[in-house]
N, C-alpha and C positions, 0 to 999 in steps of 0.2 A: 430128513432135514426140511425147515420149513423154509417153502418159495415168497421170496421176496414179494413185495408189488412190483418192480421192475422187469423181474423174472415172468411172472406172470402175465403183464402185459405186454413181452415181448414174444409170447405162445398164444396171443390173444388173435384172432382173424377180423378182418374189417366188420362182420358179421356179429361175434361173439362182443366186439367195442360199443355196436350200436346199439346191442340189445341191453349192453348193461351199462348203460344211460338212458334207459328207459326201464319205465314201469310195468310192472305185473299183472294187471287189474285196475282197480282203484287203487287200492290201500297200500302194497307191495312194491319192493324193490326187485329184479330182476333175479331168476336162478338160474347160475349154469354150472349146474352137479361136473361137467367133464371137467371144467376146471377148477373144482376144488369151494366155487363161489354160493352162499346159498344167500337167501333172503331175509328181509326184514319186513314188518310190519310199520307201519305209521298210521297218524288217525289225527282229525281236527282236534283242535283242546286250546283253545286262548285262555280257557276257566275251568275247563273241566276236560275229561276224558270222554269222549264219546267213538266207543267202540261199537258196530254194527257185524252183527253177527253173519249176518245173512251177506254182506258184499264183502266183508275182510276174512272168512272163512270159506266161504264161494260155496256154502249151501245150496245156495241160486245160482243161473248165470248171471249179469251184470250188464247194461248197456246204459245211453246217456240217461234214460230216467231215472237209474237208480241215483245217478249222478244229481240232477234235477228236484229230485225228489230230498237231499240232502240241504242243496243252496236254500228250497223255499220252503221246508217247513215253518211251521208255526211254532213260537212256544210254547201256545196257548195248550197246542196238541200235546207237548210235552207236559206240562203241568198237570193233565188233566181239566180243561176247562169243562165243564157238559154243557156248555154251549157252543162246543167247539168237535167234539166226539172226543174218542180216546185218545192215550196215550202211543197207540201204535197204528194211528191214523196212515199218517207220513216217516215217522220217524223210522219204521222199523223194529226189527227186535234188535236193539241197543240197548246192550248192558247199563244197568243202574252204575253210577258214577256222582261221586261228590259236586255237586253244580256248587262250585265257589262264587265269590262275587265277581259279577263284570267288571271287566276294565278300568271301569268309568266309576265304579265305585269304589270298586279296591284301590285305587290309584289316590281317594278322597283319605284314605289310613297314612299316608306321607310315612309308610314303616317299612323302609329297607328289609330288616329283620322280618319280619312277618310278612314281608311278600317272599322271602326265601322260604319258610318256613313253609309256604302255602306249595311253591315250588317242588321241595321233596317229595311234600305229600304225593303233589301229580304223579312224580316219580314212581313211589311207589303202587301207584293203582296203573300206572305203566306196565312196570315190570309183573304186577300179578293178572296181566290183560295179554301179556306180550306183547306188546307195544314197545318197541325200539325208537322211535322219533315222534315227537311230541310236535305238530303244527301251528308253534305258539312259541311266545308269545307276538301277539300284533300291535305296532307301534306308531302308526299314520299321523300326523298332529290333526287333530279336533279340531280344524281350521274353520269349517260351520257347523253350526246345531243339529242344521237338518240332515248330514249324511249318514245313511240306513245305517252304518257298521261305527258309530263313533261308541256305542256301549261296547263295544270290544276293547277299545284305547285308551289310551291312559290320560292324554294333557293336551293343552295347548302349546304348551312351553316343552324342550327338547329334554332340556336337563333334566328335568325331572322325569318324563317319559323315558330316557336311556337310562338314568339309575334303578327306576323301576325293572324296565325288562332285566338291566342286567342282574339285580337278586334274584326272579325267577328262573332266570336261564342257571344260574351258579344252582341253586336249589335243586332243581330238576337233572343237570348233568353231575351232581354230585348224586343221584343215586342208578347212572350208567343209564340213564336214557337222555337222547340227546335232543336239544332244541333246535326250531327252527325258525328265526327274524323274519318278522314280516312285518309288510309287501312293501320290497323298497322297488319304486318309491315313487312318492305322489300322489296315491291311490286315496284321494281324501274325500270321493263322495261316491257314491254306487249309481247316481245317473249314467247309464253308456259308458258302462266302466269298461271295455273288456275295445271301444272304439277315441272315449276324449283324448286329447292332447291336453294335457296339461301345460303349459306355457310359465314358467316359471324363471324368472331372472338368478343368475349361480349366485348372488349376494343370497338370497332367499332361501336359495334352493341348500346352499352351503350350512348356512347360519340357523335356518327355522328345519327346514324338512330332512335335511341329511345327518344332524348333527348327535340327533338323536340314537341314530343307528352309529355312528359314527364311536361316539359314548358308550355303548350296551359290546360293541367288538370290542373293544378295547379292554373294558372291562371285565369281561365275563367268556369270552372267545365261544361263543353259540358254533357248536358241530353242525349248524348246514344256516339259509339263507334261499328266503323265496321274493321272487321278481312278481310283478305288482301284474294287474291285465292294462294297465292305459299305457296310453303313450304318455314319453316326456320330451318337452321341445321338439318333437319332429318325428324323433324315432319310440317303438315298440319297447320299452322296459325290457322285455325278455329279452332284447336282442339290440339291448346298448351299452355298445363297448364301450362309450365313456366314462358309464356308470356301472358297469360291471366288470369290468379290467383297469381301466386308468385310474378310478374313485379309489375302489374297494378292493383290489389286487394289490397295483402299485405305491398309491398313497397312503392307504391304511393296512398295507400287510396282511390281508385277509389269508387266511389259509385254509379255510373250509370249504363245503360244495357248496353252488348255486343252483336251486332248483325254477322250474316254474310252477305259479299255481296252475290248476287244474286247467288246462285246454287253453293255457295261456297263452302259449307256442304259436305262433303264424307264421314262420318261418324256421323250421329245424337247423339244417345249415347256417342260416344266419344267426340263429339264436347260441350254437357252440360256439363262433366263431367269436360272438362279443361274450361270453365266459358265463352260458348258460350252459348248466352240464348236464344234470337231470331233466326229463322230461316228464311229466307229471299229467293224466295217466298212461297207462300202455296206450298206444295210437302207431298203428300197423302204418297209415302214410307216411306220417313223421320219420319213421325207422325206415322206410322204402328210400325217401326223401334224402335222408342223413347219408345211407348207405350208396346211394349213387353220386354225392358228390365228395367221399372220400374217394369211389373209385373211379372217378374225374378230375382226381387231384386236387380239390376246391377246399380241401382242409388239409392244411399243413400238418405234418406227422404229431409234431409237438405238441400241438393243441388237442388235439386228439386223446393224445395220452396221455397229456395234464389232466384233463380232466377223469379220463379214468381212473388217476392217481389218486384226484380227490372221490373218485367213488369208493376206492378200495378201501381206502381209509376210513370214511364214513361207515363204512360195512364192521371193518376191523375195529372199530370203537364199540359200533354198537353191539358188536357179536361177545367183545373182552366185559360188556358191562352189562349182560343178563344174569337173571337171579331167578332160574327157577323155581318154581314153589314158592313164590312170593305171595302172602296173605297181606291185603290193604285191611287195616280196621278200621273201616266206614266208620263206625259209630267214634272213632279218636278224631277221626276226620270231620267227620259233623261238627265237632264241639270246635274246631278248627276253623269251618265254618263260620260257625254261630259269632268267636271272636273275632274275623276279620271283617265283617259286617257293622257289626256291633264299634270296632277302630273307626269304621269308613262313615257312617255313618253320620250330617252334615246339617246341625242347629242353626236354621237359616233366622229362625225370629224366636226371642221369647221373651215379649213383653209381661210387667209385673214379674217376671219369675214364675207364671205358668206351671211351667216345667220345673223340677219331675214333680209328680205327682204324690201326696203323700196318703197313702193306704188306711193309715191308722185315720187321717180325718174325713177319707173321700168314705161317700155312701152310698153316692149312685153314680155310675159312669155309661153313659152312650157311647158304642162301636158303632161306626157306618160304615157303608163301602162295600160294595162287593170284593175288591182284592183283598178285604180282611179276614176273608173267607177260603180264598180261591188268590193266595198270593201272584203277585205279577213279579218274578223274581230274576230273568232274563229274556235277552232279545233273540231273537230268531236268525235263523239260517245255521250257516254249519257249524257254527258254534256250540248249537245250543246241545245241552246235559239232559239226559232222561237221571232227576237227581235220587239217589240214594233215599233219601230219606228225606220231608218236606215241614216244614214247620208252618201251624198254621197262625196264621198273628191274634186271631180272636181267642183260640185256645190258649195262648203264650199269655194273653193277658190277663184272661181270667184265672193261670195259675198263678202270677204275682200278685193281681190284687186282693185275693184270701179270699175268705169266704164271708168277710163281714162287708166286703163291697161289690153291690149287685150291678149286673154289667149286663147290660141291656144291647140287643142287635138288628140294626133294620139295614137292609139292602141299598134302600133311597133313591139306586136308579140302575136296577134291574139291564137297560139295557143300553147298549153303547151311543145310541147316536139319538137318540129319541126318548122324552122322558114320561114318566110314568105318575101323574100325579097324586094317584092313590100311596102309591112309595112313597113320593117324594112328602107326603104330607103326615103318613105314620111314623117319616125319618126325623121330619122338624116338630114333631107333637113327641119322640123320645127323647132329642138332643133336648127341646126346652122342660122336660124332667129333670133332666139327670144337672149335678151339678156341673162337670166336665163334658164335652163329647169330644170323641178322635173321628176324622172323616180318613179316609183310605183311598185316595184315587192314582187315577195311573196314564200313560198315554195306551190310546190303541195297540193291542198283542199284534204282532203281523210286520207291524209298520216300520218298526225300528227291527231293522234284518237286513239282508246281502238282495244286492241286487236291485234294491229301489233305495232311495232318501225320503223321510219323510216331506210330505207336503205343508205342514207348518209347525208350528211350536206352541200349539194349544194338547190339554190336556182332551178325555175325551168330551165329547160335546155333551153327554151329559151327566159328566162328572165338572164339569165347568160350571156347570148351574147350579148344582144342586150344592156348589160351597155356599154362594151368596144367602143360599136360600136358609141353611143350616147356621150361617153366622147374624143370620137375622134374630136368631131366635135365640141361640146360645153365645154369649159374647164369650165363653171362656170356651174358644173351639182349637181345637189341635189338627192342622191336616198335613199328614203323612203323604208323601208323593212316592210314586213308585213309578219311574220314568227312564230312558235311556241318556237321554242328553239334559240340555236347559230345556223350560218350558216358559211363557208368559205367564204372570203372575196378574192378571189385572181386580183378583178379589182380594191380596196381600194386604191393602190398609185395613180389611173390613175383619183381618182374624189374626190372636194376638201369638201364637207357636206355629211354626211350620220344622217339617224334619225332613228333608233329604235324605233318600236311601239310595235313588238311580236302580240299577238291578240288581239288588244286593243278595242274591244265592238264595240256598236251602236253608240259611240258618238266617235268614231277614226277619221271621215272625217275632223270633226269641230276643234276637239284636235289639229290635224294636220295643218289645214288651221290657226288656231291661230298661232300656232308657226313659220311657217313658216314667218308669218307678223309680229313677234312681239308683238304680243298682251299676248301670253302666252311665259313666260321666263322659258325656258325647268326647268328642275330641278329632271328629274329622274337618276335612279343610277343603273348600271348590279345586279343583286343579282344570275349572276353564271359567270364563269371566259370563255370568250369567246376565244377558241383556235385558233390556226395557222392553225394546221390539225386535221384530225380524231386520226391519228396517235399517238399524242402527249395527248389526252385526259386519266387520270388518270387509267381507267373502259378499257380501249383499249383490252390488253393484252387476257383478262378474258371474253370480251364479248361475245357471248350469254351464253355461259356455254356448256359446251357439256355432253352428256349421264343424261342430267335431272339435272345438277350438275349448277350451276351460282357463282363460287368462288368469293370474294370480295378481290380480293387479294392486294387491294391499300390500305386495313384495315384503320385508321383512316384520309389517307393523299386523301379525296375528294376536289374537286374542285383548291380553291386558296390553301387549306394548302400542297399540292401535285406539284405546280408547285414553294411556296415559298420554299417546301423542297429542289425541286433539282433545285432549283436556274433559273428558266427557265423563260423565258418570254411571254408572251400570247398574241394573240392578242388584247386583252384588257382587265384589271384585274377585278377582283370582285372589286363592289363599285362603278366604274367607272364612269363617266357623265359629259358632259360639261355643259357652263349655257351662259347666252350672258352677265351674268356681271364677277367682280372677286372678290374672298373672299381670305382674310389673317386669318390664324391663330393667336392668342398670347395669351400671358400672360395664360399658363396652371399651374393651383396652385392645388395643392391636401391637404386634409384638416389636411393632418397625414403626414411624410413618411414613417410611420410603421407601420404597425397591425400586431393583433396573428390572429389564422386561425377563430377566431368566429369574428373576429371585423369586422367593414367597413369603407370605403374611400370616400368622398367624391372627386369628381374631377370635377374641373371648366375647362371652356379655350375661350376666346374673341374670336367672329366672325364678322369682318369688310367687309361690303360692298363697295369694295372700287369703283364701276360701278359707272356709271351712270342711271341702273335698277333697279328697284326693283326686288331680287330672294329670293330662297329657296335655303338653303344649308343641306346637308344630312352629318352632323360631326358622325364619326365613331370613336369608340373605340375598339381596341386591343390591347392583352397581347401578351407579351414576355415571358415565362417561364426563370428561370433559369434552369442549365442543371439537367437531371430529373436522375432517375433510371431506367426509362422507356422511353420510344420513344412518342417525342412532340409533336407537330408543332410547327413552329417558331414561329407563332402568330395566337392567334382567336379571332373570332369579341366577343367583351362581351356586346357592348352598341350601341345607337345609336340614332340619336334626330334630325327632321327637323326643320329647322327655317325660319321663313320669314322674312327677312329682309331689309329695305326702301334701296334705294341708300344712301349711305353715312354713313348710321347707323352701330351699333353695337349691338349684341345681343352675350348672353353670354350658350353657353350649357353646362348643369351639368351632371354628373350621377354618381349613386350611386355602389359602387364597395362592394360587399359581398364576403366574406371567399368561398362561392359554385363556385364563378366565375373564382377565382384560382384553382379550382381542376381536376384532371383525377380518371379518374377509374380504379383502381388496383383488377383485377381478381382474382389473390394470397390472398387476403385479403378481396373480395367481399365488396369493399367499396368505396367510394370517397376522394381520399388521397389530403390534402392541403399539399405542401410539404416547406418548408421553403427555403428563400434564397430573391435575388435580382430580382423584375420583375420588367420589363421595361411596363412604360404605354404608347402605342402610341395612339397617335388623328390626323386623315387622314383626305383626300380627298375622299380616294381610299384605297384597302387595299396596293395597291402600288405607294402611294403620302402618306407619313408621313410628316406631317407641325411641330408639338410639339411631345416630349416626356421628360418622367421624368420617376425616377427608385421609388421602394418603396418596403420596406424591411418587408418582412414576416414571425413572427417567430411564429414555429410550433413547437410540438413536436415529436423529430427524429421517423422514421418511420424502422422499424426492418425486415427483411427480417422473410420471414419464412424458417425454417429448416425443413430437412428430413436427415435420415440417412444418405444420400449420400451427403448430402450438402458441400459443402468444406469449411477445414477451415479458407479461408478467408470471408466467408460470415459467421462463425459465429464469427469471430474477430469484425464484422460488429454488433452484436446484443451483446450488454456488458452485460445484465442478464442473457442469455444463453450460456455465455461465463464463467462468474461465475459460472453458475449452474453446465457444464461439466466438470469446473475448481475443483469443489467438489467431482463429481464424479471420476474424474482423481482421485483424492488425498488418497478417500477413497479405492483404489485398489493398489496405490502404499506405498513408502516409503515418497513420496515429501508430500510440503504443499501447500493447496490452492495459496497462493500468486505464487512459482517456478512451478504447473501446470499448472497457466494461462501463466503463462511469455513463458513455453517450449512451450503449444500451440499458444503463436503469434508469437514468434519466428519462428514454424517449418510453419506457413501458406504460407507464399510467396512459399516455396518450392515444397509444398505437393501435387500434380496431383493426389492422391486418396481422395473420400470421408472422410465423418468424421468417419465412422464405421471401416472402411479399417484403417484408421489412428489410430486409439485408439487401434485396436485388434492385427493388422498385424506389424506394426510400430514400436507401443508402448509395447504390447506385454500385453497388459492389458485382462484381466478375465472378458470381460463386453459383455451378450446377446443381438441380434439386438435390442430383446422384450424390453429391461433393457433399452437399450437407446431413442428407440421409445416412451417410454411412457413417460422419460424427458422430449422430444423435444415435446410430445404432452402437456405438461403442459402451454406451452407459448399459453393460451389461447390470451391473451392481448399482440398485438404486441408493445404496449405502457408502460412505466412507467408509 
């Protein structure tokens, strides 16, 4: 007969609990053969699988370098640079694995579908690796440019960051290997991440930073959850209960295990005790630590063995969903690859129609760039993929263009920081050849990775020259950027294509070479608002934090909602993307133009291909609030839906508008307030190209401030039952009647600069204790009728 987990855990010794909430090594979940319990395997993979033969197999021993040696590799080392050494520099022997696109790019594809799609794949190169728990996907908002690990994430905006993870998490646990959410929460820059406080007000922290996770559980129910290294408001993530019990337990029903990342833990006991249950890796103190304050009574039974519950279960999942003898076919994968890339990929200019280029006319074509060579295709740290199979863009391109068009290649600037005028002068003697040139640049390999933030938002320094110097000479220039995050653009007016890739995987060469030809009709969309300067970015002010402190002082206004507040203009909005055809918007119909705050809206709106292409269009929806009681934004994304659609055709995108998707979060009232009134529905391009809009009338029930004694009488003119109720108590102190002590108190509001206590005693001259009136004002349990 098979033992329950209840059964089991009641055979379990204070010993046998600690160990199995701790890890094995690195990679490993804990074995105890006497009870029946064995192990699993897990491994980083936010993009890829990165399996390490030598620490997940214990070939070697194991101590923090190996550890160490994981956070800071190079990609560069991975790729192969030779100016960087091998492949197994740093990285280890790590099995070859499909390096799909980053975060940051995949996230530019706005394809639910196809980020699952990408999902399974993991899966499977999971199950043929052994690999039980997949360390991914990561979901932080992209709150600045500069933080080392934003090529791992997806957005600025939550909603689309949480429907993103959740197709991959569905993806990946449909093929029995389980995900893991990450790093809630607040972990938005790699400065002293493992010591800042992030400072975060709960409007913010609710609405921008939680919400995302908040979407992706709900949707997709991810089998585990990993705590961030920073603090939040005061306390240590790993071991905050309010955000790991009260959030994510109580509020959102969570039922999965909570782990921490790697050496996260600064407090064992305290970290089970706020609903961190996993310890991540084996750490003999930890387990010392844990074990002497349960047998000090310092951990309540219950908690104890909740969480071994969710360990058992994590175990039992992932042990029910192995597939031995699982074969991945990389090479199906690649081409997997090649089209998510190819989706994500992000038409940032194409003056005249540059772009694509046509084969049968072109004769001579200029390649520049060393990453044309030696792609730059993701960021560093433990992310990063030793990839399968690697496509090189110069080769990609010379197989499209045929053999009738010669395609010429110079370096141009050899080397990263310092430039080389002999290159740089054979590069602008081939670009002014050739009819077309493409330039290839990239930020610094290294930079964009775990554990540091970049130091600014230039490209390399001399890949930043050596545009001007190429568009001097060639006006019909194309430069391809190969980047983690935004970058400044200050040579943009001087060249008429630019194409967005961010780190777009193994299959970026081909993605590339497609588009450039034609073959692929671009179709990806920014999913963070690319600025002018550093200067102007939202996070500026506040960044790194000083004294351990990281204030979030832009509170809910990230990204686009921060530059549509102050009216600014970017250099190119969230959403953004060109296509080689063109789409009209019409006919936007909503199925109501009214709901109460529990109803829903349907909304349609016609999408015409009016090209001669066939493309994808990325139709976006956002709300307008009407004017709040609290602080807005002007609009946020609520929806959003790709379409493929032929040349000439029409296809129609719908989505469905719920009571949740009107609401903010009222702190005052620890709740999510729908508030009544007139919201405007817009359906974009961009969140800064509105094509349709239409209003639609919401009615709620009025929402009541809360009182304190000092609250003034205009705010409780504002609450009509507590207005009554003091109205009574006026009445029962004076001579007047209810009806003439509400009327004296609206009357005297507009005037009255003292609270309501000062007002009633000092004023009025009334006989009534603070106690007397506070426990009034505490009776408005219900700020509702």
């Amino acid at each position: 007969m098979r033992t329950s987990h209840t059964e089991l855990i009641a055979r379990m010794r204070p010993a046998d609990k600690v160990r199995l909430l701790s890890g094995q090594g690195l990679w490993r979940t804990a074995s105890l053969p006497q009870l029946g319990i064995s192990d699993f395997v897990m491994t980083d993979g936010t993009y890829g699988v990165r399996y390490s033969s030598a620490q997940i197999d214990q070939q070697q021993g194991w101590n923090i370098s190996d550890f160490l040696s994981v956070v800071q590799q190079d990609a560069g080392q991975v790729t192969g640079d030779s100016d960087k050494g091998g492949s197994e520099a740093l990285f280890g022997h790590s099995r070859p694995a499909t390096c799909f696109p980053n975060g940051s790019s995949l996230a530019c594809s706005w394809d639910v579908a196809l980020v699952e799609q990408m999902g399974r794949a993991l899966g499977i190169e999971c199950q043929s690796m052994g690999v039980g728990l997949l360390l991914g996907p990561g979901i932080n908002i992209r709150r600045t440019p500069l933080a080392g690990r934003g090529y791992e994430y997806y957005s600025e905006d939550p909603l689309l960051a949480g429907d993103l993870a959740a197709a991959l998490i569905k993806g990946l646990q449909q093929q029995g290997v389980g995900a893991c959410l990450k790093h809630f929460a607040c972990n938005n820059s790699e400065f002293q991440r493992t010591e800042m406080d992030s400072i975060v007000d709960e409007r913010a922290l609710r609405e921008i930073y939680l919400y995302g996770f908040q979407r992706a559980i709900a949707k997709a129910d991810p089998w585990s959850l990993m705590s961030s290294y920073n603090r939040l408001n005061g306390e240590q993530t790993s071991q905050h209960h309010w955000l790991l019990t009260r959030v994510l337990r109580e509020e959102w029903g969570y039922q999965g295990l909570v782990m921490s990342d790697w050496y996260g833990i600064k407090d064992r006991p305290a970290s089970l005790l706020a609903g961190n249950e996993l310890a991540m890796p084996e750490n003999p103190l930890d387990n010392a630590e844990l074990l002497a304050a349960i047998e000090q009574g310092r951990i309540p039974q219950e908690v104890l063995d909740r969480a071994c519950l969710h360990m058992l279960q994590l175990i039992a999942k992932v042990h029910a969903g192995q597939r031995p003898g699982t074969e991945a076919d990389f090479a199906s994968h690649h081409q997997l690859a090649r089209q998510i890339a190819a989706e994500s990929l992000v038409l940032l200019k194409n003056d005249q129609d540059l772009l694509p280029l046509n084969g049968q006319q072109l004769h001579r074509l200029a390649v520049i760039g060393k990453p044309a060579r030696q792609p730059v295709i993701q960021g560093s740290g433990c992310a990063t993929t030793q990839p399968w199979q690697l496509d090189c863009p110069l080769d990609e391109i010379r197989a499209l263009a045929g053999s009738s068009v010669q395609v010429d290649y110079a370096v141009g600037a050899p080397h990263d920081e310092f430039d080389d005028e002999t290159a740089l002068q054979h590069a602008c003697a081939m670009a002014a050849a050739a009819e077309v040139a493409v330039v290839f640049v990239s930020t610094p390999i290294g930079v964009d990775g775990e554990n540091g933030d970049r130091q600014h938002l230039g490209l390399l320094a001399s890949h930043e020259r050596l545009i001007p110097r190429l568009a001097a000479v060639q006006p019909k220039l194309v430069v391809v950027l190969c980047n983690g995050d935004a970058v400044l653009m200050p040579w943009l007016p001087q060249v008429p294509a630019v194409l967005e890739c961010f780190f777009a995987g193994q299959g970026m060469g081909q993605a590339v070479a497609a588009t450039l030809f034609g073959h692929n009709n671009p179709s990806g969309k920014l999913t963070t608002t690319l600025p002018n300067t550093l200067e102007e970015t939202p996070a500026y002010l506040h960044y790194p934090g000083e004294n351990g402190r990281h204030l979030y002082g832009e509170g809910l206004f990230v990204g686009y909602r921060y530059y549509d507040k102050r009216q600014m203009q970017p250099l190119f909005p969230f959403g953004f993307g060109l296509s080689y055809t063109r789409f009209d918007y019409q006919n936007l119909q909503l199925s109501s133009n009214s709901m109460d705050e529990h109803g829903s809206v349907t909304v349609c709106v016609d999408i015409h291909n009016r090209g001669t292409r066939a493309g994808k269009e990325i139709v976006q929806l956002y709300i307008a609030p009407p004017p709040s009681t609290l602080a807005r934004p002007v609009q946020a994304l609520r929806g959003f839906v790709k379409l493929d659609i032929p040349a000439g055709s029409m296809q129609r995108a719908q989505f469905t508008l719920q009571g949740e998707d009107l609401a903010y979060y009222d702190p005052a009232h620890a709740a999510w307030i729908v508030e009544g009134g007139q919201y405007e529905i817009r359906i974009g391009a961009s969140s800064r190209d509105i094509r349709q809009q239409a209003m639609l009338v919401v009615d709620s029930k009025p929402l009541y401030p809360r009182l304190r004694a000092d609250s003034s009488l205009v705010q409780l003119t504002r609450h009509p039952p507590m207005l009554q109720a003091v109205a009574e108590l006026v009445a029962s102190k004076c001579p007047l009647s209810v009806d003439e002590a509400r009327a004296k108190l609206v009357n005297m509001a507009p005037d009255m600069f003292g609270g309501l206590f000062i007002t009633l005693t000092a004023m009025l001259g009334l006989d009534i204790s603070r106690a007397e009136l506070q426990q009034l004002l505490e009776q408005d349990a219900h700020t509702r009728p």
